[in-house]
C-alpha positions in Angstrom: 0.0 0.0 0.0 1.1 3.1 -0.5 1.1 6.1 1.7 0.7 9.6 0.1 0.3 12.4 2.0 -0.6 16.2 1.2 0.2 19.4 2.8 -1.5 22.5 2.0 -2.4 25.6 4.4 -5.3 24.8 6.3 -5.9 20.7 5.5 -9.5 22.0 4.0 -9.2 22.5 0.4 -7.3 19.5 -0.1 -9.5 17.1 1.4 -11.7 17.0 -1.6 -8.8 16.0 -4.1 -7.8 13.2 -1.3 -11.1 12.1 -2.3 -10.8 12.5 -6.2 -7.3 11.1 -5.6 -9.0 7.9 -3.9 -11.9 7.5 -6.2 -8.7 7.5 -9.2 -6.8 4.5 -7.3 -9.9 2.2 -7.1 -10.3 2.6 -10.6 -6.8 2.5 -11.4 -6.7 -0.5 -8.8 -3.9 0.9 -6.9 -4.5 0.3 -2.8 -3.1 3.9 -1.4 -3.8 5.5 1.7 -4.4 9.1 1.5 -4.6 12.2 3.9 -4.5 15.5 3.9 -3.0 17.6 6.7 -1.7 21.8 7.3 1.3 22.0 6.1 2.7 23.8 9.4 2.5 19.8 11.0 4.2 17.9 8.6 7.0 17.1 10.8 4.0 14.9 12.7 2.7 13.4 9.6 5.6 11.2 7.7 5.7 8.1 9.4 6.1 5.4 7.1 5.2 7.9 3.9 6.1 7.2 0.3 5.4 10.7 -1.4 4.3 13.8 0.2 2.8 16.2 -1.8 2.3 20.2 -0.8 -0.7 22.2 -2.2 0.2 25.0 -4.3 -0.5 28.1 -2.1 2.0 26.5 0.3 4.3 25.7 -2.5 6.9 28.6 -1.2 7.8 25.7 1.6 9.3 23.2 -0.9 13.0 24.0 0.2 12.1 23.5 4.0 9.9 20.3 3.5 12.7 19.0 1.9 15.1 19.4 4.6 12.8 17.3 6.5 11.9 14.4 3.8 14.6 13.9 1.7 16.7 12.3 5.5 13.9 10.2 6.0 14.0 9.1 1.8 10.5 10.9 1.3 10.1 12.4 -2.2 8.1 15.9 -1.7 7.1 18.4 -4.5 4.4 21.0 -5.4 1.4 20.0 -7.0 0.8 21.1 -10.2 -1.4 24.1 -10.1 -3.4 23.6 -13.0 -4.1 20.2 -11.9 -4.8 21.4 -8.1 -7.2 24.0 -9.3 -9.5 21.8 -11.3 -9.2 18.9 -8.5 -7.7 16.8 -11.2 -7.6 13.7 -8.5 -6.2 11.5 -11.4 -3.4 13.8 -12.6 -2.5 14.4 -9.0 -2.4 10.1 -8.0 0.0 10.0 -11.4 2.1 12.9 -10.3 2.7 11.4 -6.8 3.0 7.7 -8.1 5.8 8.7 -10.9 7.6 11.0 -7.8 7.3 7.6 -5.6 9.4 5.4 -8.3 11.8 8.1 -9.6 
């Protein structure tokens, strides 16, 4: 199973991609395990996480959310905004599944 998390301001906006996102993997018939959390606490959320992905309004924290993934062998980017505005759950499970196995 994989274990994708997302980081974006407030935890709110996001939580309807983690659905799309979800809704992609059945149909894709990958098992993940998705959440969405405030960015400001991901220190408390990457236990045991294959990708973490931050929303683009928070996108100016890449640098310091790498300092804390990339020791721990976490792959963390932005997601696309295009694909973040229109809630493009698909594109987004794609974009974190190609970051897991780079």
């Amino acid at each position: 199973m994989m274990k994708i998390r997302l980081f974006c301001a407030a935890g709110m906006s996001t939580s309807l991609l983690v659905s799309k996102m979800k809704d992609a993997a059945k149909v894709k018939g990958v098992e993940v395990d998705i959440e969405a959390f405030p960015e400001g606490q991901m220190d408390k959320h990457l236990d045991n996480v294959n990708v973490a992905l931050l929303g683009p309004q928070v996108g100016y924290t890449l640098g310091k959310a790498k300092k804390m993934c990339e020791p721990l062998g976490i792959p963390v980017d932005v997601i696309p905004m295009v694909d973040y505005g229109m809630m493009n759950g698909s594109k987004v499970l794609e974009f974190a599944l190609n970051l897991a196995n780079k």
